[in-house]
C-alpha positions as CSV (number, residue, x, y, z in Angstrom):
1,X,21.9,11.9,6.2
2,X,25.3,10.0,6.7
3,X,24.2,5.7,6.1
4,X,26.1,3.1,6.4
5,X,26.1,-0.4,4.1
6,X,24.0,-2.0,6.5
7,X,21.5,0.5,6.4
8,X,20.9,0.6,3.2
9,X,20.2,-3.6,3.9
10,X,17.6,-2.5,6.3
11,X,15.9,-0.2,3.9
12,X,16.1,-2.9,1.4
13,X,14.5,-5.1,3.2
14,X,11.8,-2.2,4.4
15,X,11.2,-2.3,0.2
16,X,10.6,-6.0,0.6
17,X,8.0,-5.6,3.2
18,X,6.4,-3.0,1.4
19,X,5.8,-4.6,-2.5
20,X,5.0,-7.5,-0.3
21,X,2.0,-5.6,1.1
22,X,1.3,-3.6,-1.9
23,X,0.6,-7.0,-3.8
24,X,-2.2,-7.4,-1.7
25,X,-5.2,-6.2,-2.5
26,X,-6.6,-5.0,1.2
27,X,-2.7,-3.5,2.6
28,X,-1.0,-0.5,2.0
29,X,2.5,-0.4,1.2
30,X,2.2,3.3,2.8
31,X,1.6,1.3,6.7
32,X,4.7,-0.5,6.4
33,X,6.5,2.6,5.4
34,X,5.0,4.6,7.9
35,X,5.5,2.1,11.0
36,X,9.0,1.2,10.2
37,X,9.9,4.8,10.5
38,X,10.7,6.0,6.8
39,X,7.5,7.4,5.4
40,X,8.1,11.1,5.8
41,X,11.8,11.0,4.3
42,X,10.0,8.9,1.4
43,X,7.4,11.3,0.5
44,X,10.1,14.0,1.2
45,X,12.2,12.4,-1.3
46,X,9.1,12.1,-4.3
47,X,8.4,15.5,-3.6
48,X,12.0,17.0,-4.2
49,X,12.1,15.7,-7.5
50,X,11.5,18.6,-9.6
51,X,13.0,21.2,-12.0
52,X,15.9,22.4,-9.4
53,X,17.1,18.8,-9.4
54,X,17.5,18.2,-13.3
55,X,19.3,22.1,-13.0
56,X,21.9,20.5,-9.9
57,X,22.5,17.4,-12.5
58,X,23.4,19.6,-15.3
59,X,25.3,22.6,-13.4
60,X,27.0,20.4,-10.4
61,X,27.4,16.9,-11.8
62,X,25.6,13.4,-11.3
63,X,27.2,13.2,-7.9
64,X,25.3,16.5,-6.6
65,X,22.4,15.4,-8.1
66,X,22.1,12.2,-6.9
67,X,22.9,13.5,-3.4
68,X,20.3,15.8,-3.8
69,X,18.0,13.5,-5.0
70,X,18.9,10.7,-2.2
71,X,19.4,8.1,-4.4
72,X,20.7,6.0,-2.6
73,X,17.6,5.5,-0.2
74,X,15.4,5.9,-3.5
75,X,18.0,2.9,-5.5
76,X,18.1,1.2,-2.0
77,X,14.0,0.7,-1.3
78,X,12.9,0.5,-4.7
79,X,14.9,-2.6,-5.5
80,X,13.2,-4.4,-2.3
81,X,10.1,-3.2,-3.3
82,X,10.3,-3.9,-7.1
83,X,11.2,-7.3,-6.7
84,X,8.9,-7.9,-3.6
85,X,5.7,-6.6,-5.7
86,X,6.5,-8.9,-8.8
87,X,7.5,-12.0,-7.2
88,X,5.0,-12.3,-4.2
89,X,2.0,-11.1,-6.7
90,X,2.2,-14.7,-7.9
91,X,2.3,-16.1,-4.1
92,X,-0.5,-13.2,-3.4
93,X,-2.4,-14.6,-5.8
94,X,-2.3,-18.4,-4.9
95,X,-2.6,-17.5,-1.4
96,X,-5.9,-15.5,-2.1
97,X,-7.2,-17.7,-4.5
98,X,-6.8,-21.3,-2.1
99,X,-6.4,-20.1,1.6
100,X,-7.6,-16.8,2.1
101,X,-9.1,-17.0,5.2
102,X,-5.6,-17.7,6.2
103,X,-3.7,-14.5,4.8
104,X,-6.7,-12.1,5.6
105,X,-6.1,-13.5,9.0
106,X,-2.5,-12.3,9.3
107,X,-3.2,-9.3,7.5
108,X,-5.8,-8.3,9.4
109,X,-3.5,-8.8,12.6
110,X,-0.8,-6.4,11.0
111,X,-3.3,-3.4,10.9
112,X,-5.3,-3.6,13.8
113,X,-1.6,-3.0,15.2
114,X,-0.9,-0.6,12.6
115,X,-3.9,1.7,13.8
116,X,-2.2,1.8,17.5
117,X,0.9,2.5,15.9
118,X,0.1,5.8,13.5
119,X,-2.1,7.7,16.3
120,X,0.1,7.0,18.6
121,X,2.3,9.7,17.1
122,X,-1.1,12.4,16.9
123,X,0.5,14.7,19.8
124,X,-3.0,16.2,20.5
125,X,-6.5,15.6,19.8
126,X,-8.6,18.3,18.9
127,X,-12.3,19.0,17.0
128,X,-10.6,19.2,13.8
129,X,-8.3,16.1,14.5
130,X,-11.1,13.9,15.5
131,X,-13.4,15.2,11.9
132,X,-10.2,14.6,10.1
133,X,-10.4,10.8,11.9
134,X,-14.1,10.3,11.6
135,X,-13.8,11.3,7.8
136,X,-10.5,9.1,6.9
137,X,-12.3,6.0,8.5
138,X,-15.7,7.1,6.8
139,X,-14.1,7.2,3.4
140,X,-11.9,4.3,4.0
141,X,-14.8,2.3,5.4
142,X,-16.8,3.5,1.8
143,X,-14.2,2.6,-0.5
144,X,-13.8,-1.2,0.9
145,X,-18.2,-1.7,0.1
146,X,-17.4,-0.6,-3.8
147,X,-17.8,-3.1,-6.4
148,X,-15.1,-4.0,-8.8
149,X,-15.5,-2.5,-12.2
150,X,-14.7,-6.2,-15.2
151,X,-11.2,-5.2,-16.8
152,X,-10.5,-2.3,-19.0
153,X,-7.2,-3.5,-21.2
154,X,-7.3,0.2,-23.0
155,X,-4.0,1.7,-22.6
156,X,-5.4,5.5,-21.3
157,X,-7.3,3.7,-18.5
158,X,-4.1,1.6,-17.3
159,X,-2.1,5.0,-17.2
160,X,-5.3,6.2,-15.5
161,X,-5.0,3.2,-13.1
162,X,-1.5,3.3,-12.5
163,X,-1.3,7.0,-11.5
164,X,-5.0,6.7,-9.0
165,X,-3.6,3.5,-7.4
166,X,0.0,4.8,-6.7
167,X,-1.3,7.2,-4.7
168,X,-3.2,5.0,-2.8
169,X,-0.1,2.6,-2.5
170,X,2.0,5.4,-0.1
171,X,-1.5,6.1,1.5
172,X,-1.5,4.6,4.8
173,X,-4.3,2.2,4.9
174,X,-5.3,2.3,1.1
175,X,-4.4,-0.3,-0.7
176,X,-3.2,0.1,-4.1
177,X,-3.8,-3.1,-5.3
178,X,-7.5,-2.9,-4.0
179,X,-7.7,0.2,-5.9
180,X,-6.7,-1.6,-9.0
181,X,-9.6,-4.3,-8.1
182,X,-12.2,-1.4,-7.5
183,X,-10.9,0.1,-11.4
184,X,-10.9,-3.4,-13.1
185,X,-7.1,-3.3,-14.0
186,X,-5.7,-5.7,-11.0
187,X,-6.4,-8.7,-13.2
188,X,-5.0,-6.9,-16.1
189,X,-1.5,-5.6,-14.5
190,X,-1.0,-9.0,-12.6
191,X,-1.5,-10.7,-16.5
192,X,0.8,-8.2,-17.7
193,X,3.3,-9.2,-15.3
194,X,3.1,-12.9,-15.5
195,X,3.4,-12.6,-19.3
196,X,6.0,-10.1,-19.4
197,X,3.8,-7.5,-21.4
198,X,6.7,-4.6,-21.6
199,X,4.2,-2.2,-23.3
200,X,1.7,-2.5,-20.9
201,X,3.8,-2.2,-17.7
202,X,5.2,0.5,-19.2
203,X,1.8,1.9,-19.8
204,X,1.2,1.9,-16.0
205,X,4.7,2.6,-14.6
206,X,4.5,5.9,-16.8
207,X,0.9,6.3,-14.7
208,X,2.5,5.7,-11.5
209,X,5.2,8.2,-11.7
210,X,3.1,10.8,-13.0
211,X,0.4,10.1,-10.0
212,X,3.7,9.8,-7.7
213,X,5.2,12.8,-8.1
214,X,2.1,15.0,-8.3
215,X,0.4,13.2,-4.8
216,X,3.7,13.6,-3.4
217,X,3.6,17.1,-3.0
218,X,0.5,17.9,-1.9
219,X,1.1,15.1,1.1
220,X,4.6,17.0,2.4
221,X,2.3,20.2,2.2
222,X,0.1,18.5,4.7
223,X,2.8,16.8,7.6
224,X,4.2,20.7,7.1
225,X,1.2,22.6,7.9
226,X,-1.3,19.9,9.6
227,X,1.0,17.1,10.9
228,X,-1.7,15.9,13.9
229,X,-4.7,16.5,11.1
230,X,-2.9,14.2,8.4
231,X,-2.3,12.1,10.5
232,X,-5.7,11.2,12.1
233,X,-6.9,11.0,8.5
234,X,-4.3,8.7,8.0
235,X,-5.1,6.8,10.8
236,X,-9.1,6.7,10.1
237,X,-8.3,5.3,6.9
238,X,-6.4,2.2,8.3
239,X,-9.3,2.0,10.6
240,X,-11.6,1.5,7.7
241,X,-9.9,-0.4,5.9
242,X,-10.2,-3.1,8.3
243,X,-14.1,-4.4,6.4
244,X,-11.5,-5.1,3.5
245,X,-9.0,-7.1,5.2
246,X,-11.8,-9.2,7.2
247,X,-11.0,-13.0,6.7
248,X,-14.6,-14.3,6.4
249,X,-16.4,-13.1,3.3
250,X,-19.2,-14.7,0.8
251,X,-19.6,-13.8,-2.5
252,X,-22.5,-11.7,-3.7
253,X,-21.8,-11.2,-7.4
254,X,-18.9,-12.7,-9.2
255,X,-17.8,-12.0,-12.9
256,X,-16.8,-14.7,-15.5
257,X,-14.2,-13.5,-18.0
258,X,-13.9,-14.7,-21.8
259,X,-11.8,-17.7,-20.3
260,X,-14.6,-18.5,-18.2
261,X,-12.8,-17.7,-15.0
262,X,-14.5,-16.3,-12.1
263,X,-13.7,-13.6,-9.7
264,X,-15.8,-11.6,-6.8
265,X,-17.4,-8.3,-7.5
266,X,-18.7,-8.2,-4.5
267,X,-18.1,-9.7,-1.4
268,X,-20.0,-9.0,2.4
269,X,-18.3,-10.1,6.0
270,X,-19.7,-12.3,7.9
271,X,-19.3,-13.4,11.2
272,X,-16.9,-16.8,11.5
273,X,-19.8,-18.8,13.0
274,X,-21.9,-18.4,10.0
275,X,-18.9,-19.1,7.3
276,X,-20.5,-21.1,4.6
277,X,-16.7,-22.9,4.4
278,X,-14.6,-23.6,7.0
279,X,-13.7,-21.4,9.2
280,X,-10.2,-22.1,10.3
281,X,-10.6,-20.1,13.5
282,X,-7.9,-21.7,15.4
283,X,-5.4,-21.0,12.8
284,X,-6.8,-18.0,11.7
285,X,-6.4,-16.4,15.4
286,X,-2.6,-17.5,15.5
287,X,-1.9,-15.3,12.3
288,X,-3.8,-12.3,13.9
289,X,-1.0,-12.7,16.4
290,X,1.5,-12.9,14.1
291,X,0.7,-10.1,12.0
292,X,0.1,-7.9,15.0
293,X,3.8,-8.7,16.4
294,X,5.1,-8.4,13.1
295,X,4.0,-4.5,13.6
296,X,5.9,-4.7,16.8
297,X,8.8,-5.7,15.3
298,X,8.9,-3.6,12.7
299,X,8.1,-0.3,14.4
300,X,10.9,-1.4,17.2
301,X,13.1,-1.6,14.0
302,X,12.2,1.8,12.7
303,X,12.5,4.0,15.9
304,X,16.0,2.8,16.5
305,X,18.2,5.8,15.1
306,X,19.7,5.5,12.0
């Protein structure tokens, strides 16, 4: 696919949106992806990296291989998402920590539009498709009510992490991050981060690229041979994701690390009215709209021909 500079911009800045959403834990990176209209050539491109590639690099050249490989999309939106995921983490986790009725508000705006978006593009609805829905938003719906496991800092449980939660990260609807919540590692990874812990974000990063390219396959199998099916499980899980990304929550069970910090285990939605804090309704409603128009924007973005 010929690209010009500037599209190569626009993919950065897809990246962006993406580690932006992956570093919260309740959004998928995948949604972004999907809506702005590169999610298919993406898990086209993990899936193509195999044996045959490493044969063009050594027979043809590096400029055959990286053609093959499309490394310029690949170099293009994993810089935006790189430095997206490690510098709004920090913001994510200010944000989540002192306003989150506020960001679960905007958040929850951007997939309620998301869900429009993805089965829009289910060109007919059959049995099998609405199962495939029932069961993506049934899952979904299951994963969002599971308490988070206190950290694990053992380096074969943040491989383990890293390669579960990079699937769910190009999952539509699943969010990695949650994922890393539900395992106990968020806490550990965003530590790791902030302190600049090479060995253990190498740990992961190995995880995730294992996880990566092995997930990656068996989702191009699916858009080959079930395209509507995939995606009205796709769909069902952004649907049931929604409990996740619900603004107003109280606190069931919390957990208190050695440092005597706190953080929720497990957390139930409740209606605004009843909010034990306050419930910001008024602003809270305004950043529904945004998200949900950010959506707009971005799927207007990604149908325009490249």
């Amino acid at each position: 696919m010929q690209r010009r500079f500037k599209d190569y911009i626009l993919i950065s800045l897809k990246g962006l949106a993406m580690g932006a959403a992956d570093a919260v834990p309740g959004v998928s990176g995948g949604t972004i992806a999907f809506i702005s209209g590169i999610y298919e050539e993406l898990v086209s491109t993990i899936s193509n990296i195999n044996a045959s590639l490493f044969k063009t690099l050594f027979n043809k050249g590096l400029k055959a291989f990286w053609n093959q490989a499309n490394g310029n999309f690949i170099l293009a939106l994993l810089s935006g998402i790189i430095i997206s995921y490690v510098s709004f983490m920090k913001l994510a986790k200010y944000l989540l920590e002192n306003h989150p009725v506020l960001i679960w508000s905007f958040f929850f705006g951007l997939i309620i539009a998301s869900i429009y978006f993805v089965g829009k593009q289910i060109t007919k609805w059959n049995l099998s498709v609405i199962v495939a829905f029932i069961i993506g938003t049934s899952l979904a719906f299951y994963i969002t009510m599971l308490p988070a496991l206190s950290s694990n800092n053992s380096p074969y449980f943040l491989f383990f992490a890293g390669a579960i939660a990079i699937c769910a990260m190009i999952l539509p609807g699943i969010s990695g991050s949650f994922i890393l919540i539900i395992l106990g590692a968020y806490k550990t990874l965003s530590d790791a981060i902030h302190d600049i812990d090479i060995k253990k974000i190498t740990i992961f990063v190995a995880g995730s690229i294992i996880g990566l390219l092995s997930f990656s396959h068996v989702l191009k199998w699916l858009f080959k041979n079930y395209h509507n099916i995939t995606l009205a499980l796709l769909t069902g899980f952004i649907l049931g994701s929604l409990n996740k990304v619900w603004p107003w929550k109280e606190t069931l069970t919390w957990h208190t690390d050695s440092k005597g910090i706190k953080s929720p285990i497990l957390q139930e939605s409740v209606s605004p009215f009843s909010f034990q804090e306050e419930s910001m309704l008024g602003y809270a409603l305004v950043l529904m709209i945004l998200g949900f128009l950010t959506i707009f924007i971005l799927e207007k973005v990604g149908s325009k021909k490249e």
